[in-house]
DRENDO-1510 file (C-alpha; in Angstrom, 1 decimal, always signed):
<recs>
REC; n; res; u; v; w
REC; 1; UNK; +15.5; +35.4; -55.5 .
REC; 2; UNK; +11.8; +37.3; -56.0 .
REC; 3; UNK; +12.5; +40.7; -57.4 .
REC; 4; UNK; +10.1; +43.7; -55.2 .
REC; 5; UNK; +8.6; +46.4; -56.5 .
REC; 6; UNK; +7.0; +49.3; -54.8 .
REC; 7; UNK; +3.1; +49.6; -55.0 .
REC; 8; UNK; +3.8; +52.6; -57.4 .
REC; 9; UNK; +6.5; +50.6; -59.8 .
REC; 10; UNK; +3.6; +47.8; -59.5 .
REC; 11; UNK; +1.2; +50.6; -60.7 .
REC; 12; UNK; +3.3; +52.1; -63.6 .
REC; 13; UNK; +4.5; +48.1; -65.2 .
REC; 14; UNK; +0.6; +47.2; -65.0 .
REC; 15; UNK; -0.4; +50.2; -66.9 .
REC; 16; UNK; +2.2; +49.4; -69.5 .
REC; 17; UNK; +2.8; +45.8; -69.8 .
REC; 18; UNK; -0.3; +44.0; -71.5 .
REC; 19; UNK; +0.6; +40.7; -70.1 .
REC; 20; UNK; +1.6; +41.8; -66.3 .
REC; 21; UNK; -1.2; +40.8; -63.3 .
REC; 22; UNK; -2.0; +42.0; -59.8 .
REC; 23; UNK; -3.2; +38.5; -57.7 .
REC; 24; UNK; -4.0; +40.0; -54.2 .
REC; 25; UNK; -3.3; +36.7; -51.6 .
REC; 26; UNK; -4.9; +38.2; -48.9 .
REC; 27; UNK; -8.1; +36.6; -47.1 .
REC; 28; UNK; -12.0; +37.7; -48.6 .
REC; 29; UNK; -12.6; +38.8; -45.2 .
REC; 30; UNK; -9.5; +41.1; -45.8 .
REC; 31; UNK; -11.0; +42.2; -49.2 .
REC; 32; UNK; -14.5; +43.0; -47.8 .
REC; 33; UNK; -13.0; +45.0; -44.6 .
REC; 34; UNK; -10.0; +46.8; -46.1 .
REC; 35; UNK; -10.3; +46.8; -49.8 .
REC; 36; UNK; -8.6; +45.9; -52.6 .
REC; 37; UNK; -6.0; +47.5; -55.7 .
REC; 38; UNK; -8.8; +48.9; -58.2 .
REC; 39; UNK; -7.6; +48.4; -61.9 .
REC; 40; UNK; -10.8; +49.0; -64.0 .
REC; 41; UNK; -9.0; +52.7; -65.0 .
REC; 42; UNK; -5.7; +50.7; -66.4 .
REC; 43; UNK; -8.7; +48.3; -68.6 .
REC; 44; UNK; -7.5; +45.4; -65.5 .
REC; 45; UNK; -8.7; +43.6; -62.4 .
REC; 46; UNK; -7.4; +42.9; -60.1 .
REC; 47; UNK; -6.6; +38.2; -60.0 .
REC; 48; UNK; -7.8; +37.2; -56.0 .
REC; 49; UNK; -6.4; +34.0; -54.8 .
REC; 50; UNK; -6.0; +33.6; -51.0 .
REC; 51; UNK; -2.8; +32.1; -49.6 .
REC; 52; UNK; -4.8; +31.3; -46.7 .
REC; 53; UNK; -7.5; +31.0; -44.5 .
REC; 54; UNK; -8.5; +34.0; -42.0 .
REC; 55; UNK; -7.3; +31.5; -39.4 .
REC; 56; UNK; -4.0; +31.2; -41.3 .
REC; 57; UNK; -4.3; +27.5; -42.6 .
REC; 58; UNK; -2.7; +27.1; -46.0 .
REC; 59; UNK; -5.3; +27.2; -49.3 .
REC; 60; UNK; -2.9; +23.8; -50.7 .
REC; 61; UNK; -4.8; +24.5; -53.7 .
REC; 62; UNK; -3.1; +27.9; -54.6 .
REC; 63; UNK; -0.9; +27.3; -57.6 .
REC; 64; UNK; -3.7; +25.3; -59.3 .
REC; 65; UNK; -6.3; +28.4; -58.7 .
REC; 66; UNK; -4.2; +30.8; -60.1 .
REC; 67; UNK; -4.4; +28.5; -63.5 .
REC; 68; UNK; -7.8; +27.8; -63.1 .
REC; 69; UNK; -7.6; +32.3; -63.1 .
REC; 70; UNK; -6.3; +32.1; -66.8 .
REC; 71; UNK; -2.4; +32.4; -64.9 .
REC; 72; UNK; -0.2; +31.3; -67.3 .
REC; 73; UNK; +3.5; +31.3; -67.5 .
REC; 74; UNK; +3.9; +34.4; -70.1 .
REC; 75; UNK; +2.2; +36.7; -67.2 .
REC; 76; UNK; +4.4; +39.0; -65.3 .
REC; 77; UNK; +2.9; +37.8; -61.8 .
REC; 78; UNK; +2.6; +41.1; -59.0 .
REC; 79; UNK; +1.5; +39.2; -55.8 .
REC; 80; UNK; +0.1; +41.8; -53.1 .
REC; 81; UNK; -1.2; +41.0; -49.8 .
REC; 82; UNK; -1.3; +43.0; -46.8 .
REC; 83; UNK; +2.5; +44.1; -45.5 .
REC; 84; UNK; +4.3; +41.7; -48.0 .
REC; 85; UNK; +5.0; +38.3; -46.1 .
REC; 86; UNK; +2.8; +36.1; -47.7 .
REC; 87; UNK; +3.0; +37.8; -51.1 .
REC; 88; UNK; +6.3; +37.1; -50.6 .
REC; 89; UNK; +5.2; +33.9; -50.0 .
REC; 90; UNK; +3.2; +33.2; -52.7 .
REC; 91; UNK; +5.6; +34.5; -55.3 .
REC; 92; UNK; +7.7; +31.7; -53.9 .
REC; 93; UNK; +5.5; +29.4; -54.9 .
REC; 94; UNK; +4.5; +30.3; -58.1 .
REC; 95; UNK; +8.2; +30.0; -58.9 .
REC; 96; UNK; +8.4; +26.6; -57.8 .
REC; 97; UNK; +5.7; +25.8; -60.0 .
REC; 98; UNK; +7.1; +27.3; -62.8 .
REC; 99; UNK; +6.2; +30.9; -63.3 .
REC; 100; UNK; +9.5; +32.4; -64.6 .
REC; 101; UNK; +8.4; +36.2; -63.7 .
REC; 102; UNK; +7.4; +36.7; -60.0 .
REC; 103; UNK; +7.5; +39.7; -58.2 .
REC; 104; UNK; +6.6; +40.8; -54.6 .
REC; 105; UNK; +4.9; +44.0; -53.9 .
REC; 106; UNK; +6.7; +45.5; -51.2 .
REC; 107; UNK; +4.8; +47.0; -48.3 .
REC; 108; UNK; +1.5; +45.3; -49.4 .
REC; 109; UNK; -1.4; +47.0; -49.4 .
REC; 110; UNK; -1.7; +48.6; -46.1 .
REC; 111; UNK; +2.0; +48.5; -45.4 .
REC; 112; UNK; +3.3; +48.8; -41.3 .
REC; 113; UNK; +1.5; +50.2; -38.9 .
REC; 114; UNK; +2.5; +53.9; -37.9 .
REC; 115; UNK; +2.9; +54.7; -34.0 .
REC; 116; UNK; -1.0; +54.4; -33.5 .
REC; 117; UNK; -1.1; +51.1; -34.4 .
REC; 118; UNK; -3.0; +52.4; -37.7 .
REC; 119; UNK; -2.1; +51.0; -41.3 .
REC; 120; UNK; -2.2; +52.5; -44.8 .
REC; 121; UNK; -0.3; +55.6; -43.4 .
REC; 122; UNK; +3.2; +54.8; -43.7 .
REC; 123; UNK; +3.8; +52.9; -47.0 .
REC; 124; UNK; +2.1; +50.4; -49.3 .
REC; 125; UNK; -0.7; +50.8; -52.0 .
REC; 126; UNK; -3.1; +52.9; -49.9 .
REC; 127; UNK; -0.3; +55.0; -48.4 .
REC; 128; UNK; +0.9; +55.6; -52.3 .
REC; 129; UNK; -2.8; +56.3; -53.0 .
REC; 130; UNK; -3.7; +54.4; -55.6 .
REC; 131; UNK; -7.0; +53.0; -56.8 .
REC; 132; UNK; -8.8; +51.3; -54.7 .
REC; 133; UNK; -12.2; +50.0; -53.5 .
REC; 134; UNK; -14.0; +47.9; -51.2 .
REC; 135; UNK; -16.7; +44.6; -51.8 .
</recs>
């Protein structure tokens, strides 16, 4: 079972736990158009490691680029992506390979989109506004 935390408990136990990390699974093409968490005020960054491709096909190297990131299996791991699917996803794997502590950050970044179709209104890191920026 992958424990969740809201973008705001994700927030609070990276601010206070030295060893916990944000790795934000979404595409660069995401990161460049959206944004992405901004930790420089907590003295972090933010780890990026896609999941996948922009056209959905599986980066089968994940597990080993999060090592080759300094991941290590003492890190609290906070996986983040858009709505929470392939955090979720993610955090899944990183058990299988061994990380003990593996959470998903529920809602994602941008979180579901509201009756216009528009995200970042309804729930998720932007709708919590927290730091962010954009590439």
């Amino acid at each position: 079972m992958i424990d969740e935390k809201t973008p705001k408990e994700t927030w609070e136990n990276l601010k206070n736990d030295g060893n916990a990390v944000l790795i934000d699974v979404r595409t660069p093409e995401e990161w460049a158009q959206v944004g992405y968490p901004e930790l420089a005020s907590i003295g972090k960054q933010v780890v990026k490691v896609s999941l996948q491709t922009i056209q959905g096909e599986r980066n089968r190297d994940f597990v080993s680029q999060l090592q080759e990131a300094g991941i290590t299996p003492k890190h609290s791991l906070y996986f983040i992506c858009r709505s929470g699917k392939r955090s979720m996803m993610s955090a899944q794997l990183a058990q299988q390979a061994g990380f003990a502590t593996v959470i998903n950050v529920k809602d994602g970044f941008e979180g579901p989109s509201d009756i216009d179709g528009k995200t970042g209104k309804i729930a998720g890191w932007l709708a919590e506004q927290l730091p962010y920026t954009r590439l």
